[in-house]
C-alpha positions in Angstrom: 165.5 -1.9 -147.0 163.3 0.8 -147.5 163.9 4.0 -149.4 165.6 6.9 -147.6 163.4 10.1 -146.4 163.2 12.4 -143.8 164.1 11.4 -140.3 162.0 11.8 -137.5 164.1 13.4 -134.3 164.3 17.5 -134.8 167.3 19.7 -134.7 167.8 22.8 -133.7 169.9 25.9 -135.2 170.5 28.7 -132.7 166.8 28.6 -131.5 165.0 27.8 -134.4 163.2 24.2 -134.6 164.6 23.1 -138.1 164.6 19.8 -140.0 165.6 16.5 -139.1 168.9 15.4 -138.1 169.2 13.0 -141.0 168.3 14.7 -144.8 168.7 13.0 -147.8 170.0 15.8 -150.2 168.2 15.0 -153.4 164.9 15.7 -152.0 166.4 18.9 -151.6 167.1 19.9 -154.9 165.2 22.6 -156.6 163.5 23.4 -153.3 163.0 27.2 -152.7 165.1 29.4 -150.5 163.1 31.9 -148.4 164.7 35.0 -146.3 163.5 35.6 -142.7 160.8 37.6 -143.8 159.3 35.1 -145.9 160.5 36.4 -149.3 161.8 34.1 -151.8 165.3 34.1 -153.0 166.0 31.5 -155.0 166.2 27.9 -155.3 168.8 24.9 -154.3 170.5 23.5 -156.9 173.4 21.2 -155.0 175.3 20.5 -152.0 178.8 21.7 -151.5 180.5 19.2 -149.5 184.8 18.4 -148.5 185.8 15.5 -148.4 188.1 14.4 -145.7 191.2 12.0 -144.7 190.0 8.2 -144.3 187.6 7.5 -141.7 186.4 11.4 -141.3 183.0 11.7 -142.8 182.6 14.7 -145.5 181.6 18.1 -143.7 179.1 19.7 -145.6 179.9 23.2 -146.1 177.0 25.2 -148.0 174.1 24.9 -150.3 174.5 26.4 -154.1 171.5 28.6 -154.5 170.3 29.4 -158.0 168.9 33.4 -157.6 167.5 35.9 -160.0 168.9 35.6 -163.7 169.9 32.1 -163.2 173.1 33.2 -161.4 174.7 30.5 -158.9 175.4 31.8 -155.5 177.3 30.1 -152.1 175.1 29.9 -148.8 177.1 28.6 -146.4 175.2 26.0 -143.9 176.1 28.1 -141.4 173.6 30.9 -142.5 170.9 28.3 -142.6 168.2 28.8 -139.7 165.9 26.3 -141.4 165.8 22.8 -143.1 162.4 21.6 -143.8 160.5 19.5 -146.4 159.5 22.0 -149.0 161.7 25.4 -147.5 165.0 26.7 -147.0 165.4 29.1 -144.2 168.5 31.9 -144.7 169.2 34.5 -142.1 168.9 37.3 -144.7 172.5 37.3 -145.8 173.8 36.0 -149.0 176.6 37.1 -151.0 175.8 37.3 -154.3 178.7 36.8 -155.9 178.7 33.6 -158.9 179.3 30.8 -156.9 183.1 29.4 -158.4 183.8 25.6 -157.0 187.4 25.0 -155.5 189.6 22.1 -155.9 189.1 20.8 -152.6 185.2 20.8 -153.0 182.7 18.6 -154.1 178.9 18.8 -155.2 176.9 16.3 -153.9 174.3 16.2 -156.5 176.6 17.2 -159.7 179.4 14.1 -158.6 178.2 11.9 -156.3 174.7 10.4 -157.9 175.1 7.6 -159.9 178.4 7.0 -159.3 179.6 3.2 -159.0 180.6 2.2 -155.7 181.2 -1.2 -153.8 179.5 -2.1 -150.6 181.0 -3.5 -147.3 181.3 -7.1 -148.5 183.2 -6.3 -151.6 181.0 -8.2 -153.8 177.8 -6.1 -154.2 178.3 -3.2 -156.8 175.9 -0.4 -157.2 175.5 3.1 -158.3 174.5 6.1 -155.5 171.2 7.7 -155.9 170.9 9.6 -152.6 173.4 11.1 -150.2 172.6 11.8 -146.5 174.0 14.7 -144.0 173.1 14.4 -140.2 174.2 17.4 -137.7 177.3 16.4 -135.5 178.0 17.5 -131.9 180.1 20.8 -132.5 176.9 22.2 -134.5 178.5 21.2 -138.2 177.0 19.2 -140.9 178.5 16.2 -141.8 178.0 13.8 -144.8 177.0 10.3 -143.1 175.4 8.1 -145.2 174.7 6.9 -148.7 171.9 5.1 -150.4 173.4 2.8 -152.9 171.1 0.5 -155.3 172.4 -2.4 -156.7 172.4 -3.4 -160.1 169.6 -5.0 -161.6 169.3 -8.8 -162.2 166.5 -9.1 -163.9 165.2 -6.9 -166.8 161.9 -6.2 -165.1 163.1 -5.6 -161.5 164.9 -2.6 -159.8 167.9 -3.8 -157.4 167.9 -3.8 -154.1 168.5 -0.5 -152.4 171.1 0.2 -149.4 171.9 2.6 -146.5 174.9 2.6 -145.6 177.4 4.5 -143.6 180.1 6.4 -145.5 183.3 4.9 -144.6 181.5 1.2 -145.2 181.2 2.4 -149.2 184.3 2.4 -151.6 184.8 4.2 -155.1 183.3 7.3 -153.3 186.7 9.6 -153.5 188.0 7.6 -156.9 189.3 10.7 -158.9 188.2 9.1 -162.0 184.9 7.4 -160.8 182.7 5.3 -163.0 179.9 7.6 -162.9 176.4 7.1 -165.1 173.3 9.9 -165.0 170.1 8.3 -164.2 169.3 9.5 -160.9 171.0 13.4 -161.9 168.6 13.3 -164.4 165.9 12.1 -162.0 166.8 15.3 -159.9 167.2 17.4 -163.0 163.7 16.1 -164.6 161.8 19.0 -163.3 164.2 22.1 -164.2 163.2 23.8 -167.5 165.2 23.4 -170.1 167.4 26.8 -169.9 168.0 25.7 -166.1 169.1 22.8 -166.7 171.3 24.1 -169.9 172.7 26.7 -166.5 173.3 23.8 -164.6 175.1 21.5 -167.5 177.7 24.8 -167.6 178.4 24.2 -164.0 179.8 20.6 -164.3 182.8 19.3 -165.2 182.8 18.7 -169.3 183.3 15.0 -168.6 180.3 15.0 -166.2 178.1 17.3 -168.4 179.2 14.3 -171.2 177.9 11.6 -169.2 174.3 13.2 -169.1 174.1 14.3 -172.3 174.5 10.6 -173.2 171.6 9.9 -171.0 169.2 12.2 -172.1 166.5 11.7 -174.4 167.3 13.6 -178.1 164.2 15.6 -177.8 165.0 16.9 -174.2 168.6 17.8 -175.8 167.5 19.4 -178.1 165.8 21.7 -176.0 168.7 22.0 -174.0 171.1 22.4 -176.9 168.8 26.0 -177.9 169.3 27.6 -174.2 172.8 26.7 -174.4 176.1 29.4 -175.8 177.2 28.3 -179.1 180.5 27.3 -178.1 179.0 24.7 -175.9 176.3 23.4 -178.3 179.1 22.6 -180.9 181.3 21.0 -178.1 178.2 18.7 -177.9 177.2 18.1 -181.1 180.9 17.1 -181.8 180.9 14.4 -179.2 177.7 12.6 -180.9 177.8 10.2 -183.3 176.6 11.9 -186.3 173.3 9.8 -186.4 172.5 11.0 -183.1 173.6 14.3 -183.9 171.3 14.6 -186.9 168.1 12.9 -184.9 169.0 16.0 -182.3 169.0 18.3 -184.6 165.3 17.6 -186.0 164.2 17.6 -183.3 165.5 21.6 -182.5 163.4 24.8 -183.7 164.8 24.8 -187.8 166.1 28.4 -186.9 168.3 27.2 -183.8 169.6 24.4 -185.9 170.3 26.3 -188.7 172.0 28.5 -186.4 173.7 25.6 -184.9 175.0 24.0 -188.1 176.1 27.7 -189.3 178.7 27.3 -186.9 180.2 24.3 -188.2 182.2 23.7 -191.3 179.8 23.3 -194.3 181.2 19.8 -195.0 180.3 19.0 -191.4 177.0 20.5 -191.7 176.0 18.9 -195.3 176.7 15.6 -193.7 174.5 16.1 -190.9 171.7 17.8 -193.2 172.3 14.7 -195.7 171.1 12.2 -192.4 168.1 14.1 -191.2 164.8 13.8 -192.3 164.5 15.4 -195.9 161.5 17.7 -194.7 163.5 18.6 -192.2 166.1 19.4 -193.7 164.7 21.3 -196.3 163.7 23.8 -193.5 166.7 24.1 -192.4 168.5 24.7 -195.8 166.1 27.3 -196.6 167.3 29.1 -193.6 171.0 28.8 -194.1 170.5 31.2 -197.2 170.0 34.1 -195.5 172.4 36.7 -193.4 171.9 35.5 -190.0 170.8 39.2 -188.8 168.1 39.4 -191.2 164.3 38.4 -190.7 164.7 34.8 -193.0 168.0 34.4 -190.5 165.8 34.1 -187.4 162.1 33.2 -188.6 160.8 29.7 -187.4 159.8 27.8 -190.7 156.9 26.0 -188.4 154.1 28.3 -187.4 150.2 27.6 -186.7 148.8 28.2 -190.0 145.5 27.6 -190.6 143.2 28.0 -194.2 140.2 30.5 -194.0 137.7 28.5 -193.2 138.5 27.0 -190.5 136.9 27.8 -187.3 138.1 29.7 -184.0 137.3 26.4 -182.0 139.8 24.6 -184.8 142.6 27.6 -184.1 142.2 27.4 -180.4 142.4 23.7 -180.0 146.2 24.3 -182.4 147.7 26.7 -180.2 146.9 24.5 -176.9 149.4 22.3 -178.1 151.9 21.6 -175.6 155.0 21.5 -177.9 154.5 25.1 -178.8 156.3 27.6 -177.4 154.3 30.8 -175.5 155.4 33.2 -178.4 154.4 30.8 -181.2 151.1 29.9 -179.4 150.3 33.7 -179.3 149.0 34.5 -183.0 148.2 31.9 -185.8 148.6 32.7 -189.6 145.8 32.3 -191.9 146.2 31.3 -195.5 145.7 29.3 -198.8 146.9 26.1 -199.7 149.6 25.1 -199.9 149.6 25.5 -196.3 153.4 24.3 -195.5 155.7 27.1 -195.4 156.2 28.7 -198.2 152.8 28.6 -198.5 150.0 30.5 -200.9 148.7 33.5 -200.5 148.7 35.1 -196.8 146.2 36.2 -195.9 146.8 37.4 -192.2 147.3 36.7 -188.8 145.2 36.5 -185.8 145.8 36.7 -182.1 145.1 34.8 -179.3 143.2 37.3 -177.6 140.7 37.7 -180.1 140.5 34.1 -180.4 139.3 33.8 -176.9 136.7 36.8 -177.9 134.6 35.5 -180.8 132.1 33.1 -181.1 134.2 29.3 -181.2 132.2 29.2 -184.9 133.7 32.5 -186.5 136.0 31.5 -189.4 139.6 33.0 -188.8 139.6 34.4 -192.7 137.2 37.1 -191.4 139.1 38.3 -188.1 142.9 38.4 -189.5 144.7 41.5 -189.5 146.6 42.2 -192.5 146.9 46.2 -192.2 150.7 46.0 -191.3 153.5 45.9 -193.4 155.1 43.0 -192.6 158.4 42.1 -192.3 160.3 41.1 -195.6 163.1 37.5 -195.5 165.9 40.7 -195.8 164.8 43.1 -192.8 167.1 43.8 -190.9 167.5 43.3 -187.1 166.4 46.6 -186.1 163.9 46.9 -188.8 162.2 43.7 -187.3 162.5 44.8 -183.9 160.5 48.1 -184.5 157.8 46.8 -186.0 157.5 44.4 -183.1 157.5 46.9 -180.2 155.6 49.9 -182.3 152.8 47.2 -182.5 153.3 45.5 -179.2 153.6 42.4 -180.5 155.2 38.9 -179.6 155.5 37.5 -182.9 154.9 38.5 -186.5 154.9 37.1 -190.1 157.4 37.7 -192.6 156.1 37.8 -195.8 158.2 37.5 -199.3 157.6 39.7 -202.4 154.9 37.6 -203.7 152.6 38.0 -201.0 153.5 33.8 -199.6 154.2 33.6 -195.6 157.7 32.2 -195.2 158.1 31.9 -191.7 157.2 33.8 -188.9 159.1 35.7 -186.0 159.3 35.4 -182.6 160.2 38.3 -180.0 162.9 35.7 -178.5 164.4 35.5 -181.7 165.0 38.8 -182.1 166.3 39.0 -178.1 168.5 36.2 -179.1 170.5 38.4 -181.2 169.3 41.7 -179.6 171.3 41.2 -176.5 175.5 41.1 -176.9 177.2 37.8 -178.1 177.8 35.0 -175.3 175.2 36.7 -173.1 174.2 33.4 -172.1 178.2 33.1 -170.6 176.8 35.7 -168.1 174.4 34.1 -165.9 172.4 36.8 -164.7 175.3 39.4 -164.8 174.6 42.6 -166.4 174.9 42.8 -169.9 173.0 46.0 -170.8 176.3 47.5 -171.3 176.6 45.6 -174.8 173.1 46.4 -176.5 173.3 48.2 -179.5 
């Protein structure tokens, strides 16, 4: 059977030519949301859906809309004018209050996919990786049909995959289903990571469990440095420490030190004592110092460069995808040794006057070095002026002896800028709490 998409016949809402009768709701997801005038308004990120006595199909009964600050709002369908491939039509009105998911609901997207249901012979098992809604007669959505894909038999080959009607499919109202990630994750694989941290919030923490298993360490640990640090220890806790320590090198040293500070030290020595010495090493040196300080929220792993290297040799470093935006911005010229704590600094140089000099200019004769640069000890606020006096994104700290330690990042000094848990808020105001 052939994979589920858009149906052909139209339908119409009030007088407005929409989308098919049949949708498939994971090609939905993360597709934008436009007002009448045209003006986005945010993004879908599930299907709110209740289910129904035996042999009454679900009625769909809105779309969770991500908006502005990452806040989750409820549209219901019935302010929908528009379904199409690639746009979500509203008429204008939408309550922005945080979208808060009742007992009686269920999200398509967050607790149907993947879960393991049996098909109308009873012997054919398989997990659901698509979930179909079809307008009835009274104008109302209704869930009607579900593409289920069995199990594969061989290693090489995917199983067969099924349409079929929702009351012909069992396990789909089980209160404890048997429920995996892969197709979540498909649906997920485009969000950025502090969207998809937003959207891990939203589940249940038995859900949010299940795809944390599934995902890849480095992808977690993204994930794990956009989430609150309540949650990120509720993770951490529910790896096996192996895993947990793999995760953790694979975070920004400053996130994981900040991470492991909020564990007990024996629990954070045995996780330092299975990563990756060099690794670790970063990370101890960070644990040393007040976590308000400069040496409490440097990065350990900026571009540095010697003095002779060339502009071409700079520019090719900061293209690097792994690198963040703020890191990318500047890169730190020095002598050997070049690994944090390295010799003597020497300066920095920024991007923009990379892109301005000839590709053959050695970076030892652009740097700037006519700042006073930020000491391991400077405080928060100290940091944070020398940043916006010198409109910068990111800045060295230096130690006594003239050796770059590290190097800030104006996200860092946001991160603990803005009032504890402000990542609880999602997209609330929080201005209240700056200091």
């Amino acid at each position: 059977m052939c994979a589920p998409g858009w149906a052909s016949a139209p339908v119409v809402l009030g007088n407005v030519t929409t989308a098919p009768s049949r949708i498939f709701l994971a090609r939905l997801a993360g597709q934008v949301v436009f007002d009448p005038s045209g003006d986005q308004v945010g993004k879908l990120r599930d299907v709110v859906i209740t289910l129904r006595s035996a042999g009454q199909l679900p009625r769909v009964l809105g779309l969770v809309v991500e908006v502005l600050g990452r806040r989750r709002v409820f549209l219901p369908i019935t302010r929908v004018t528009s379904l199409e491939a690639g746009q979500i039509v509203t008429t204008g009105v939408l309550n922005v209050r945080r979208f808060e998911q009742r007992a009686s609901e269920t999200l398509v997207l967050g607790e149907l996919l993947d879960r393991t249901v049996t098909l109308p012979d009873g012997d054919i098992k398989g997990t659901v990786y698509d979930v179909a809604m079809q307008k009835g007669r009274n104008s109302e959505w209704f869930v009607s049909q579900v593409a289920v894909r069995e199990g594969s038999k061989r290693f090489t080959r995917r199983g067969q995959s099924h349409v079929v009607d929702w009351p012909d499919v069992a396990g789909l109202a089980a209160e404890e289903p048997v429920q995996g990630a892969t197709h979540l994750l498909a649906v997920m694989d485009a969000m950025r990571p502090a969207d998809l941290a937003n959207a891990l919030r939203d589940l249940t923490l038995k859900r949010r469990m299940e795809i944390v298993a599934e995902l890849g360490d480095e992808r977690l640990a993204d994930v794990l440095e956009e989430l609150p640090e309540l949650a990120q220890v509720e993770i951490l806790g529910v790896l096996d420490t192996e895993r947990a320590a793999h995760v953790l090198e694979e975070m920004q040293p400053d996130d994981a030190a900040d991470l492991l500070g909020e564990l007990s030290a024996e629990a954070a020595e045995q996780l330092l004592a299975l990563m990756e010495p060099d690794d670790a090493d970063d990370v101890r040196r960070l644990l040393v110092y007040e976590e308000r300080t400069a040496g409490g929220m440097m990065t350990t792993e900026p571009v540095i460069l010697p003095p002779d290297a060339t502009l071409a040799e700079a520019l090719a470093r900061v293209r690097e995808p792994e690198l963040s935006p703020s890191l990318a911005a500047a890169v730190y010229v020095s002598r050997a040794p070049l690994e944090t704590p390295t010799g003597r600094f020497l300066g920095i140089v920024h991007i923009q006057r990379l892109l301005r000099e000839p590709p053959s200019t050695l970076v030892g004769a652009i740097v700037d070095n006519d700042i006073e640069w930020p000491r391991p000890q400077s405080t928060l606020p100290a940091v944070a002026r020398i940043l916006a006096a010198y409109n910068l994104v990111a800045c060295p700290v230096v130690d006594e002896n003239g050796h770059l330690v590290g190097a800030l990042t104006v996200d860092d000094v946001l991160d603990h800028l803005l009032p504890e848990g402000w990542r609880d808020h999602n997209g609330e105001e929080v201005a209240d709490g700056l200091p």
